[in-house]
TORKOL-4160 file (C-alpha; in steps of 0.2 Angstrom, whole numbers, padded with zeros to 4 digits, m for minus):
368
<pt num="1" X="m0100" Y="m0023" Z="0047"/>
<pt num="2" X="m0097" Y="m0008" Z="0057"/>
<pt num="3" X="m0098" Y="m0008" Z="0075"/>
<pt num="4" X="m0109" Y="0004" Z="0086"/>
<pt num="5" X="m0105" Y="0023" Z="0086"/>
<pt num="6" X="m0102" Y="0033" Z="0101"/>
<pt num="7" X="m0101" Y="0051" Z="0107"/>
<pt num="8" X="m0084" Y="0057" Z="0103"/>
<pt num="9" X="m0076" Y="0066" Z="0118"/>
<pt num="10" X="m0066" Y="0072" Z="0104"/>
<pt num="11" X="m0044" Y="0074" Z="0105"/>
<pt num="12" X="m0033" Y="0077" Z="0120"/>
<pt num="13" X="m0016" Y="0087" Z="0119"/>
<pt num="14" X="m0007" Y="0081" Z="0135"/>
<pt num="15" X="0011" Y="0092" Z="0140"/>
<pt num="16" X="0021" Y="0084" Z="0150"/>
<pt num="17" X="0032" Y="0098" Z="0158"/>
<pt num="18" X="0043" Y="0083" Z="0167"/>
<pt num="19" X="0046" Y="0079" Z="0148"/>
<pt num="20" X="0051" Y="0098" Z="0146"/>
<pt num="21" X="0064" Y="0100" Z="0160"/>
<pt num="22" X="0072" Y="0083" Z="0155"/>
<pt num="23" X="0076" Y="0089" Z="0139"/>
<pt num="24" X="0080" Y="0107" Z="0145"/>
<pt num="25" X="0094" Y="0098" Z="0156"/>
<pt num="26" X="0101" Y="0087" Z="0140"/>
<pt num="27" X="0101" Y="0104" Z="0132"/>
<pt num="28" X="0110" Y="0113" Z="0146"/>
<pt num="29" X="0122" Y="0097" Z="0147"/>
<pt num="30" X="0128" Y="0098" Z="0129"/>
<pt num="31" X="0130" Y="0114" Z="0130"/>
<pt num="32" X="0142" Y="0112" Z="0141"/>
<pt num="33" X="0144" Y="0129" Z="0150"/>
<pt num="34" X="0134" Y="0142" Z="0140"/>
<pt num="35" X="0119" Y="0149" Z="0146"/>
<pt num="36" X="0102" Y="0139" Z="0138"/>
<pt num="37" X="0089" Y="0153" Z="0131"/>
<pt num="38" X="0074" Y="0144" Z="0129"/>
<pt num="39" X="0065" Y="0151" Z="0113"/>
<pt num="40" X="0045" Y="0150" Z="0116"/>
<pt num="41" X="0037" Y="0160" Z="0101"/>
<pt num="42" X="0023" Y="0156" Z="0094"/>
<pt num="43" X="0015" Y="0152" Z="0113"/>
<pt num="44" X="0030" Y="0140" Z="0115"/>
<pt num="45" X="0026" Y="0131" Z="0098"/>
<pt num="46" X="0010" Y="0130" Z="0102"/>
<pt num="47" X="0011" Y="0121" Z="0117"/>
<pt num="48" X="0006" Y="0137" Z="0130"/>
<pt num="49" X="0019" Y="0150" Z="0134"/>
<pt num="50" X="0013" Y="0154" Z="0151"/>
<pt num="51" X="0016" Y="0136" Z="0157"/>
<pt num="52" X="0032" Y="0133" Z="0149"/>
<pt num="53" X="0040" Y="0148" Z="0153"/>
<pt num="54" X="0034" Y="0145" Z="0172"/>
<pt num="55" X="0042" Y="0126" Z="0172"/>
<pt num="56" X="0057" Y="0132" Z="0160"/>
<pt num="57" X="0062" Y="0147" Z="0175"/>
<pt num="58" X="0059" Y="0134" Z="0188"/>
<pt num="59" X="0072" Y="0125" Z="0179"/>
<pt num="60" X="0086" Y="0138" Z="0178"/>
<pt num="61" X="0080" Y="0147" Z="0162"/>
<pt num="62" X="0083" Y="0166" Z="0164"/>
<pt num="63" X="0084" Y="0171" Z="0145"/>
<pt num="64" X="0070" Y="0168" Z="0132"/>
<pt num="65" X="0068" Y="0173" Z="0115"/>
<pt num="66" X="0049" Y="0176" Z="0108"/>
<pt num="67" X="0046" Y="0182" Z="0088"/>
<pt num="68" X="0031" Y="0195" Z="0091"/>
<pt num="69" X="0030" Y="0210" Z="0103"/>
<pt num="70" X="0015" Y="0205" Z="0109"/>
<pt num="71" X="0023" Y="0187" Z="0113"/>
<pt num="72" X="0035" Y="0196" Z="0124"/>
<pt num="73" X="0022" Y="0205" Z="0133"/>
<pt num="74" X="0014" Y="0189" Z="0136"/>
<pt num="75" X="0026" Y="0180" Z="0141"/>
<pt num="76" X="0031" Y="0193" Z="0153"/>
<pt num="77" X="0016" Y="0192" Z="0160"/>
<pt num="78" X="0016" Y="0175" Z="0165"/>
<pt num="79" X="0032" Y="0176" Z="0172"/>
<pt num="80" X="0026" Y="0190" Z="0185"/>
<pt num="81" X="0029" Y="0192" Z="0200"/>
<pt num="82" X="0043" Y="0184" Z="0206"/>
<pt num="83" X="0052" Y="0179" Z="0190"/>
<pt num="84" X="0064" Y="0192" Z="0183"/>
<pt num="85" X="0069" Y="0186" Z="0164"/>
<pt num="86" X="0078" Y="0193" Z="0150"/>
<pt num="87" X="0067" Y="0191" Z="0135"/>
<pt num="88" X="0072" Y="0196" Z="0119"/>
<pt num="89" X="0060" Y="0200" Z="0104"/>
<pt num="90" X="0066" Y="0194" Z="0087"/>
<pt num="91" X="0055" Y="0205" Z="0076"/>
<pt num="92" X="0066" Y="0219" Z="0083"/>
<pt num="93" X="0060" Y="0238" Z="0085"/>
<pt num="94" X="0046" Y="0243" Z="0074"/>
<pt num="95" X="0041" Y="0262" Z="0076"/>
<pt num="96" X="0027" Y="0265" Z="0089"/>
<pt num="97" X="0031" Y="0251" Z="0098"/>
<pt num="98" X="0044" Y="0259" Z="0108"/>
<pt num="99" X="0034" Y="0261" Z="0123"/>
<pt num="100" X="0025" Y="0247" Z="0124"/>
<pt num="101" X="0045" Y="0236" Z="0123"/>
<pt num="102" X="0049" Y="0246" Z="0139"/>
<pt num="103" X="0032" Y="0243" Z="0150"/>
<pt num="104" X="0037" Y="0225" Z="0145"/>
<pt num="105" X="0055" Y="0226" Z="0150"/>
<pt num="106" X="0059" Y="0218" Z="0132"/>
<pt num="107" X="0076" Y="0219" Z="0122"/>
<pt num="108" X="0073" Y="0219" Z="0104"/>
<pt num="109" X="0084" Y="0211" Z="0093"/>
<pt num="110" X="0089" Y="0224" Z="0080"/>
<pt num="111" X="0092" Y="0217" Z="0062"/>
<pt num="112" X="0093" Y="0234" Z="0051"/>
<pt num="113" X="0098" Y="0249" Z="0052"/>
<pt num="114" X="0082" Y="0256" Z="0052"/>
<pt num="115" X="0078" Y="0248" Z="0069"/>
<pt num="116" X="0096" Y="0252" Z="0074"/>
<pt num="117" X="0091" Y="0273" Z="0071"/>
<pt num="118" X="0073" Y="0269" Z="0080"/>
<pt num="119" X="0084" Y="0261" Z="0094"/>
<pt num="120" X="0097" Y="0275" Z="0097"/>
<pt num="121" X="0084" Y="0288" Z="0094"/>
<pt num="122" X="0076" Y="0280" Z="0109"/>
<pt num="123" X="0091" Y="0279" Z="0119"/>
<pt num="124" X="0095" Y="0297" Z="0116"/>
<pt num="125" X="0078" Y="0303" Z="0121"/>
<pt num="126" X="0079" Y="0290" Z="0137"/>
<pt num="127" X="0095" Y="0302" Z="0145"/>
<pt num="128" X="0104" Y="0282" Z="0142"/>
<pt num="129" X="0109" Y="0269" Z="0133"/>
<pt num="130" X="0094" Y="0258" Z="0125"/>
<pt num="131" X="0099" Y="0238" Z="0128"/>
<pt num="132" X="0098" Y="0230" Z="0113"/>
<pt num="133" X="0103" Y="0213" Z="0105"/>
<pt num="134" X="0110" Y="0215" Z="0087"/>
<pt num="135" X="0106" Y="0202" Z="0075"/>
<pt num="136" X="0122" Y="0197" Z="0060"/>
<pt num="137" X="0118" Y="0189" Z="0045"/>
<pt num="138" X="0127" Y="0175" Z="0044"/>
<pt num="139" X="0124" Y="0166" Z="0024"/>
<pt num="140" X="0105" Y="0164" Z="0026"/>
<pt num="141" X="0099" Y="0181" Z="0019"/>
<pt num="142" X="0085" Y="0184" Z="0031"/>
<pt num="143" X="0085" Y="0194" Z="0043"/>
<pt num="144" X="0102" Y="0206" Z="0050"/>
<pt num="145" X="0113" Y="0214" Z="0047"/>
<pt num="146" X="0126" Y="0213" Z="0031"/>
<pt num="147" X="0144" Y="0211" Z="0036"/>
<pt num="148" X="0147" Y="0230" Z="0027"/>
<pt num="149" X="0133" Y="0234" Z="0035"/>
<pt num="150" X="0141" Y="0227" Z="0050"/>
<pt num="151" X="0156" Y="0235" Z="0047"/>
<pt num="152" X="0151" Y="0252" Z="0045"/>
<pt num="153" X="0141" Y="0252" Z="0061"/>
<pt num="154" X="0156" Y="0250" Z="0070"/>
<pt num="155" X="0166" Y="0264" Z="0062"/>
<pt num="156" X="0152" Y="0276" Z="0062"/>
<pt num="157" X="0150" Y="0280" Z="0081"/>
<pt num="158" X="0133" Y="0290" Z="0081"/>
<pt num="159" X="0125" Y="0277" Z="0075"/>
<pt num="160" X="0130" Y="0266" Z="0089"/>
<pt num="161" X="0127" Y="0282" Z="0102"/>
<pt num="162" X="0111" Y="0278" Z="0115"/>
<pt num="163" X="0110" Y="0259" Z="0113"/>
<pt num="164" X="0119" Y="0245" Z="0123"/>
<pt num="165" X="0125" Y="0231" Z="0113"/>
<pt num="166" X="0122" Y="0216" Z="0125"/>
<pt num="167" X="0121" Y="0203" Z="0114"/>
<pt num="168" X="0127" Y="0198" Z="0094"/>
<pt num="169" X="0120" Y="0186" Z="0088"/>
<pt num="170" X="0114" Y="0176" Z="0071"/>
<pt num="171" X="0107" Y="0160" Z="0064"/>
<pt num="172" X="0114" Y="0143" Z="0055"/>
<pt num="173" X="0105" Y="0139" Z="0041"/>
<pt num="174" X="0111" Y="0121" Z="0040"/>
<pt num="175" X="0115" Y="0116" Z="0057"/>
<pt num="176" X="0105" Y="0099" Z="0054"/>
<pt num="177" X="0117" Y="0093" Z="0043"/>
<pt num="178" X="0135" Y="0093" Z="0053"/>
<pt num="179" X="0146" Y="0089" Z="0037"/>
<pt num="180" X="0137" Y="0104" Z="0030"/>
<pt num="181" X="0153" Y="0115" Z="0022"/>
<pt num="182" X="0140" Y="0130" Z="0025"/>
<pt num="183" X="0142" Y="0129" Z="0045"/>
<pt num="184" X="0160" Y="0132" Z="0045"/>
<pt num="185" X="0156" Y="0146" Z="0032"/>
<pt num="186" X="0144" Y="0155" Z="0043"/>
<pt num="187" X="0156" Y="0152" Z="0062"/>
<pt num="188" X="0166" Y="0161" Z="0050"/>
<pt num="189" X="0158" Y="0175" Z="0047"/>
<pt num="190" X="0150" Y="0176" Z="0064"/>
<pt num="191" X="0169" Y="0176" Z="0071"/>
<pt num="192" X="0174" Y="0191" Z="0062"/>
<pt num="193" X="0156" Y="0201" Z="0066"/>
<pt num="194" X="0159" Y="0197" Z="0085"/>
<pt num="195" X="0176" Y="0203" Z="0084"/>
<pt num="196" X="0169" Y="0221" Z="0080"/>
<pt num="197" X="0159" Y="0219" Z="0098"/>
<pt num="198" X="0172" Y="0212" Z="0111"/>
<pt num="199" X="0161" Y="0217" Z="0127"/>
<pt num="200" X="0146" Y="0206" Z="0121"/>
<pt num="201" X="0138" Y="0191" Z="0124"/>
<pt num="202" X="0137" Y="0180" Z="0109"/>
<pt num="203" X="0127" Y="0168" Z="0102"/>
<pt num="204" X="0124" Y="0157" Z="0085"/>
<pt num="205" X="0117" Y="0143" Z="0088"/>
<pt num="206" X="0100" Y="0135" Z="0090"/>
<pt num="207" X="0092" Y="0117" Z="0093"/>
<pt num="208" X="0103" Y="0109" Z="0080"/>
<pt num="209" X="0119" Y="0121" Z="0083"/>
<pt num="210" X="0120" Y="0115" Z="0103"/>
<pt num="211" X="0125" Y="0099" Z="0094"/>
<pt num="212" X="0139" Y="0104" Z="0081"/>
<pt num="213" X="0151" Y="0106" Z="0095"/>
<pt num="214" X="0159" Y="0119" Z="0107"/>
<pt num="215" X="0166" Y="0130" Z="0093"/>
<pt num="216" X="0147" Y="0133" Z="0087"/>
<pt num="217" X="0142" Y="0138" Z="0107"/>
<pt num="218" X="0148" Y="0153" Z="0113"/>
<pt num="219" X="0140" Y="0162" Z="0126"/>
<pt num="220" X="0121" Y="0157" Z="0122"/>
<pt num="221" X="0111" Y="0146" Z="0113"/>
<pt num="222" X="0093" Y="0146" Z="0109"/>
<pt num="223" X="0085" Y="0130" Z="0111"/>
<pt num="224" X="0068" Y="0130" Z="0102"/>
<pt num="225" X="0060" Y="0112" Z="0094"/>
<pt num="226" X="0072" Y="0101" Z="0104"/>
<pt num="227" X="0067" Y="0108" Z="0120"/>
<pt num="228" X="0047" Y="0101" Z="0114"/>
<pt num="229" X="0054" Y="0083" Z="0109"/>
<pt num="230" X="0059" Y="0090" Z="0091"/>
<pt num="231" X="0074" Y="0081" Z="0084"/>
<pt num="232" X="0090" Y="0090" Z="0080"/>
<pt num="233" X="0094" Y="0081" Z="0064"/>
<pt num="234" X="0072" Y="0082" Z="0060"/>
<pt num="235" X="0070" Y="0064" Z="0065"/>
<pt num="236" X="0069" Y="0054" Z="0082"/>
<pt num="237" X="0082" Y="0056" Z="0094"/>
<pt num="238" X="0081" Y="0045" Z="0109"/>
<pt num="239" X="0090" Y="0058" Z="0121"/>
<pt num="240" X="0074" Y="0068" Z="0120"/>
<pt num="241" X="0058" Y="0064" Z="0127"/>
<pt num="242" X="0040" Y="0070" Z="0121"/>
<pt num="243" X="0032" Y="0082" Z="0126"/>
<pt num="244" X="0016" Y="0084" Z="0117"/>
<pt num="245" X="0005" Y="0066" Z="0117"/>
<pt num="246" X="m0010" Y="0069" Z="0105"/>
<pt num="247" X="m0023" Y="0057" Z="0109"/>
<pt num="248" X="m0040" Y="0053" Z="0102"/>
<pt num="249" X="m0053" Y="0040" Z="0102"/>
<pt num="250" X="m0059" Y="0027" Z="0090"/>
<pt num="251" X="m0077" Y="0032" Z="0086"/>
<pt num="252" X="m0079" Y="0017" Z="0074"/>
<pt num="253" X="m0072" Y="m0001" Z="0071"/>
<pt num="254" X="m0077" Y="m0006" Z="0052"/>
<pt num="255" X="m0071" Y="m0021" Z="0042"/>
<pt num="256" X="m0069" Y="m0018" Z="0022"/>
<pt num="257" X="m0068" Y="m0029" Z="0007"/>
<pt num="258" X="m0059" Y="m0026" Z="m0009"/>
<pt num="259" X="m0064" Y="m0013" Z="m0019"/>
<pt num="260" X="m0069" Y="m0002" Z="m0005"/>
<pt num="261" X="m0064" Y="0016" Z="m0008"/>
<pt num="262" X="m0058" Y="0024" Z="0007"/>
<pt num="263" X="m0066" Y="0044" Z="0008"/>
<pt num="264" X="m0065" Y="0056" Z="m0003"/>
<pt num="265" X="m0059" Y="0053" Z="m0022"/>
<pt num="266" X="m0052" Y="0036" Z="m0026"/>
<pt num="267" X="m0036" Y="0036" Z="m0020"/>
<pt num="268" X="m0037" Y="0025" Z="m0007"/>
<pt num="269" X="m0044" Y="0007" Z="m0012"/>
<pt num="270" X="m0044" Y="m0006" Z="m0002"/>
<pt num="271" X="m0034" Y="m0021" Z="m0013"/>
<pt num="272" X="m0036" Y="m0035" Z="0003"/>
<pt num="273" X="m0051" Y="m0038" Z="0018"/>
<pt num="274" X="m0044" Y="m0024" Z="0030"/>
<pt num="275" X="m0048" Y="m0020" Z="0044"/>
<pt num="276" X="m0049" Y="m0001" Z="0051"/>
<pt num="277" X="m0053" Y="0013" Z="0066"/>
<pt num="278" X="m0062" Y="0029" Z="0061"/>
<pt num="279" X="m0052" Y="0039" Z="0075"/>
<pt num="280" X="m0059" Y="0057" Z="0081"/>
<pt num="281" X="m0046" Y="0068" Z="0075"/>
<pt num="282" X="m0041" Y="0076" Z="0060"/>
<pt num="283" X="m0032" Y="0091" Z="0052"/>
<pt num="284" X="m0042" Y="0102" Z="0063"/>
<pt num="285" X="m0033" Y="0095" Z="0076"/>
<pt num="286" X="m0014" Y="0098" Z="0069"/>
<pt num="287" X="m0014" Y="0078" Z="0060"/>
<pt num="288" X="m0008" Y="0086" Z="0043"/>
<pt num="289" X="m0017" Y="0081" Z="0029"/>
<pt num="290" X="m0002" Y="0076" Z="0019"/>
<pt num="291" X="0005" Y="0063" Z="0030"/>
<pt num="292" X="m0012" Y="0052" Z="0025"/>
<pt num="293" X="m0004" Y="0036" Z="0016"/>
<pt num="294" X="0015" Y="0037" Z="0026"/>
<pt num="295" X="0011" Y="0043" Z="0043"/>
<pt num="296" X="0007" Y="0029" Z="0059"/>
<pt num="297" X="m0004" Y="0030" Z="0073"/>
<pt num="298" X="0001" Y="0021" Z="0089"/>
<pt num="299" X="m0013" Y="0010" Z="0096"/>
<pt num="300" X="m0012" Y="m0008" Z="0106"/>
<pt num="301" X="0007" Y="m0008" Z="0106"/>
<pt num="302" X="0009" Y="m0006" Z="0088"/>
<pt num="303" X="0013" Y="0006" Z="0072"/>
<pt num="304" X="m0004" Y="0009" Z="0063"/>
<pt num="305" X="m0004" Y="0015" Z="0047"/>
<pt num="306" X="m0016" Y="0029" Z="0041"/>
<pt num="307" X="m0022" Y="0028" Z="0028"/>
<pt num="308" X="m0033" Y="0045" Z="0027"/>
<pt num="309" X="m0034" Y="0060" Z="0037"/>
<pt num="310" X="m0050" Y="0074" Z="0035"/>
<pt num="311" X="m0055" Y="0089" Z="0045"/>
<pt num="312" X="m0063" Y="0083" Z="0061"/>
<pt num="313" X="m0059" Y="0062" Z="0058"/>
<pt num="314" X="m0044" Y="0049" Z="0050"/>
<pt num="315" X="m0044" Y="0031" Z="0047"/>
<pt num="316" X="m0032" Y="0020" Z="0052"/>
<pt num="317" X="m0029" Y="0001" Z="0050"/>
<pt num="318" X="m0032" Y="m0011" Z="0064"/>
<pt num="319" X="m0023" Y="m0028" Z="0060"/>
<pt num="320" X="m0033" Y="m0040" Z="0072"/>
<pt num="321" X="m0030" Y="m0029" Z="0086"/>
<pt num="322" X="m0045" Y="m0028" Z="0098"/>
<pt num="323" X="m0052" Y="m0011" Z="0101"/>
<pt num="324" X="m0067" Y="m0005" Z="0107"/>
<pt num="325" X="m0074" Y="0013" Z="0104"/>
<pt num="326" X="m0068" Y="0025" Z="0116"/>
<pt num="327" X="m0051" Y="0019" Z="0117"/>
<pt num="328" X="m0037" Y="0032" Z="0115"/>
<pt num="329" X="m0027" Y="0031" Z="0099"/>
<pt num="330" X="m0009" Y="0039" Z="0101"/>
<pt num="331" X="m0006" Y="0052" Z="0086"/>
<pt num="332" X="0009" Y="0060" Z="0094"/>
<pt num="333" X="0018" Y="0057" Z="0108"/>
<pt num="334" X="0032" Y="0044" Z="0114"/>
<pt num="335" X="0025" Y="0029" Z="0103"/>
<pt num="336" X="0022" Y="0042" Z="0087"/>
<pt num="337" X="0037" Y="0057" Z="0087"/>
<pt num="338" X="0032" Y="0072" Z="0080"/>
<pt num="339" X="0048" Y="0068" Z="0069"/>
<pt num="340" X="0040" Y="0055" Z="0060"/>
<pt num="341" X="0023" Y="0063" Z="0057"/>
<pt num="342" X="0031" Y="0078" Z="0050"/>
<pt num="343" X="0042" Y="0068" Z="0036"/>
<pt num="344" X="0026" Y="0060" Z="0032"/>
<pt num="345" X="0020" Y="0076" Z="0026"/>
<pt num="346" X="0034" Y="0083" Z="0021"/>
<pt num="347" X="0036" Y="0095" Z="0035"/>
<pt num="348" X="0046" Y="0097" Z="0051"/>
<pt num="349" X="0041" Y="0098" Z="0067"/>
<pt num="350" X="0042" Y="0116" Z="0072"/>
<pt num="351" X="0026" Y="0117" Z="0059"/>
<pt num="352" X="0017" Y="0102" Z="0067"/>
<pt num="353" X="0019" Y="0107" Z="0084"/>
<pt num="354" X="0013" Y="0125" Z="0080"/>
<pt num="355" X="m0001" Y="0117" Z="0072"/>
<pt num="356" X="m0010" Y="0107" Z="0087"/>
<pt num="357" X="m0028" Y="0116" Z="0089"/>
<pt num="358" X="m0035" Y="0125" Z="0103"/>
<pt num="359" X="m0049" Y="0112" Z="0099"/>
<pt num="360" X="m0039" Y="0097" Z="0109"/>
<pt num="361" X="m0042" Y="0097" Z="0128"/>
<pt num="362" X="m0026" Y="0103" Z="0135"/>
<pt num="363" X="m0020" Y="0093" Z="0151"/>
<pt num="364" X="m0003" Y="0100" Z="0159"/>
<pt num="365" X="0007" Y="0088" Z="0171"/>
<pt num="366" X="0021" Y="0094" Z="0181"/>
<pt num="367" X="0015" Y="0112" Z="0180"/>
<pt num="368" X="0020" Y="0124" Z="0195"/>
C-alpha cells in the first residue's frame, strides 16, 4: 500500500563554504609552501563562482584559473571591489577577444603558437610586454605547446618580443595513480621545458599532483575537485570534507511484492517484499542515471540503495526504517561522497559536481 502523497518542495543543494576553506587549508598545508591557485571554471564546478571565489580570497587565495573568457569576466566581477586577484584563462587568446582579456585584467594561458603571435602582436601594439602564462605539453596531447615547439620559441626571439612569460605551466595526466611510471615521465619533461624560462613561476600540478610530493609542486598548484570534497585518488578521502549536500524529500513510502517491476522496462524486479521511498529528485537534478542499481542514498543513519533514478524522481529501498513524507533524503554530502555516486556511474566527480541543476534550491553557509 502506498502512503499519502504530498507536495514536493523539490531538492536542496546546500554549500558549505566552512567546508570549502577547510579543504583549502589541507590543500595549502600539503603543498607545503607553493602558492594554492584555486581553479573555479565551470562556476566553481557548478557550485557558484561568485561565492567561492569571495570565501576562497578571504582565505588567502590570490590566483585562480577559469577555462572560458567569459568565466574570467565573471569572476572578476565578483571579486570587485576590493579583491585584486590574478586570474588566468585556460582557453588562452583567441582573436577578437583581446580587448575584452584587458578590461578584465585576465592572463590568458597561451597553448599555440598561434595564440603566442596574437599575444605578442598585442604586446607590440600595447607600447609593452603582454603578461601571459605559457602552457607545455607534458604526455597528454591536449593542449600546449610541443617540446620543439617549445624549443624553437626560445631560440627565436621575435616570437617572444611583447609578451611577459610569468608563468610555465602544464598538466599530469595520471597523477591519481602515484606508482604511475607516466608522472615521472611528464616531471621530466616539464623540468627541461622550465629550464628554457628560468625567471618564471612554475607550475604542474593539480588536485591529485599536490599529493605526489614536493618534486611535483613547484611554485603553484591548481587545486580544482579536491577543493569541493572531490577525492585525489576519485574516491573518498577523509581529509576532505563536503561541500555540496544534495538533499530531497521522500514524496512516497510504498511496500512491493515479488514480481513487482520497478519503472521503466523490466530491469528492475523485485525478487523479495521490499520496501522503498519515491524521493523528489532525479537526473534533472545532477543524480546520474547510470549509478541507478550501485549508487546509495543516505537516509535514517544508513546506506540506501537505489535502485532507479528518472528525470524529476528515484526510488530507493527503505529497510524497516521509519520515514515519513517530507523527510530529507541525503544524495550527496558527508553521509553520500560525491566519489561514490560518480564510480556508481562510471564517472568522476568533476562531472557530477558540474552537473547539480540550477533547479535545486541553493542555500550558501559561511558566505561573506
Amino acid at each position: 500500500m502506498s502512503g499519502p502523497l504530498i507536495a514536493p518542495s523539490g531538492a536542496r543543494l546546500t554549500i558549505d563554504l566552512d567546508a570549502l576553506a577547510h579543504n583549502h587549508a589541507l590543500l595549502r598545508s600539503e603543498a607545503a609552501g607553493a602558492e594554492v591557485a584555486p581553479v573555479l571554471k565551470s562556476d566553481a564546478y557548478g557550485l557558484g563562482a561568485g561565492p567561492v571565489g569571495r570565501r576562497l580570497w578571504a582565505e588567502g587565495a590570490r590566483s585562480f584559473f577559469v577555462a572560458r573568457l567569459t568565466e574570467g569576466e565573471a569572476l572578476r566581477a565578483a571579486l570587485t571591489p576590493g579583491r585584486p586577484a590574478a586570474i588566468y584563462v585556460l582557453d588562452g587568446l583567441t582573436e577578437g577577444a583581446e580587448d575584452r582579456l584587458a578590461a578584465a585584467a585576465l592572463t590568458p594561458v597561451i597553448s599555440s603558437l598561434s595564440q603566442m603571435a596574437l599575444a605578442a602582436a598585442r604586446g607590440a601594439r600595447d607600447g609593452r610586454p603582454l603578461p601571459v602564462a605559457l602552457n607545455i605539453d607534458t604526455g597528454m596531447s591536449r593542449q600546449g605547446l610541443t617540446a620543439e615547439e617549445t624549443r624553437a620559441v626560445v631560440q627565436s626571439l621575435d616570437r617572444l618580443r611583447g609578451l611577459d612569460v610569468g608563468l610555465v605551466m602544464s598538466h599530469l595526466g595520471s597523477a591519481g595513480e602515484p606508482g604511475n611510471p607516466r608522472n615521472a615521465a611528464q616531471l621530466a619533461r616539464f623540468l627541461e621545458a622550465r629550464a628554457l624560462f628560468p625567471q618564471a613561476c612554475a607550475s604542474l600540478s593539480a588536485s591529485a599532483g599536490v599529493f605526489l610530493g614536493a618534486d611535483y609542486r613547484f611554485d603553484l598548484v591548481r587545486p580544482g575537485v579536491s577543493l569541493f570534497g572531490g577525492g585525489p585518488r576519485e574516491r573518498p578521502d577523509p581529509r576532505l570534507k563536503a561541500v555540496a549536500t544534495l538533499t530531497a524529500p521522500i514524496l512516497d513510502v510504498r511496500n512491493l511484492r515479488p514480481g513487482d517491476v520497478v519503472g521503466y522496462g523490466e530491469s528492475v524486479r523485485i525478487e523479495t517484499p521490499t520496501r522503498v521511498a519515491v524521493v523528489g529528485a532525479g537526473y534533472t537534478d545532477g543524480v546520474i542515471r547510470a549509478a541507478r542499481g550501485g549508487a546509495n542514498a543516505w537516509f535514517a543513519g544508513a546506506p540506501r540503495r537505489i535502485l532507479i533514478i528518472n528525470m524529476d524522481i528515484l526510488v530507493m529501498e527503505l529497510g524497516d526504517a521509519p520515514a515519513e513524507m517530507g523527510e530529507p533524503v541525503e544524495l550527496i554530502g558527508p553521509n553520500a561522497p560525491v566519489d561514490d555516486l560518480a564510480a556508481a556511474g562510471g564517472t568522476v566527480a568533476h562531472e557530477i559536481l558540474v552537473r547539480l541543476s540550477r533547479r535545486a534550491e541553493r542555500l550558501y553557509l559561511g558566505e561573506v
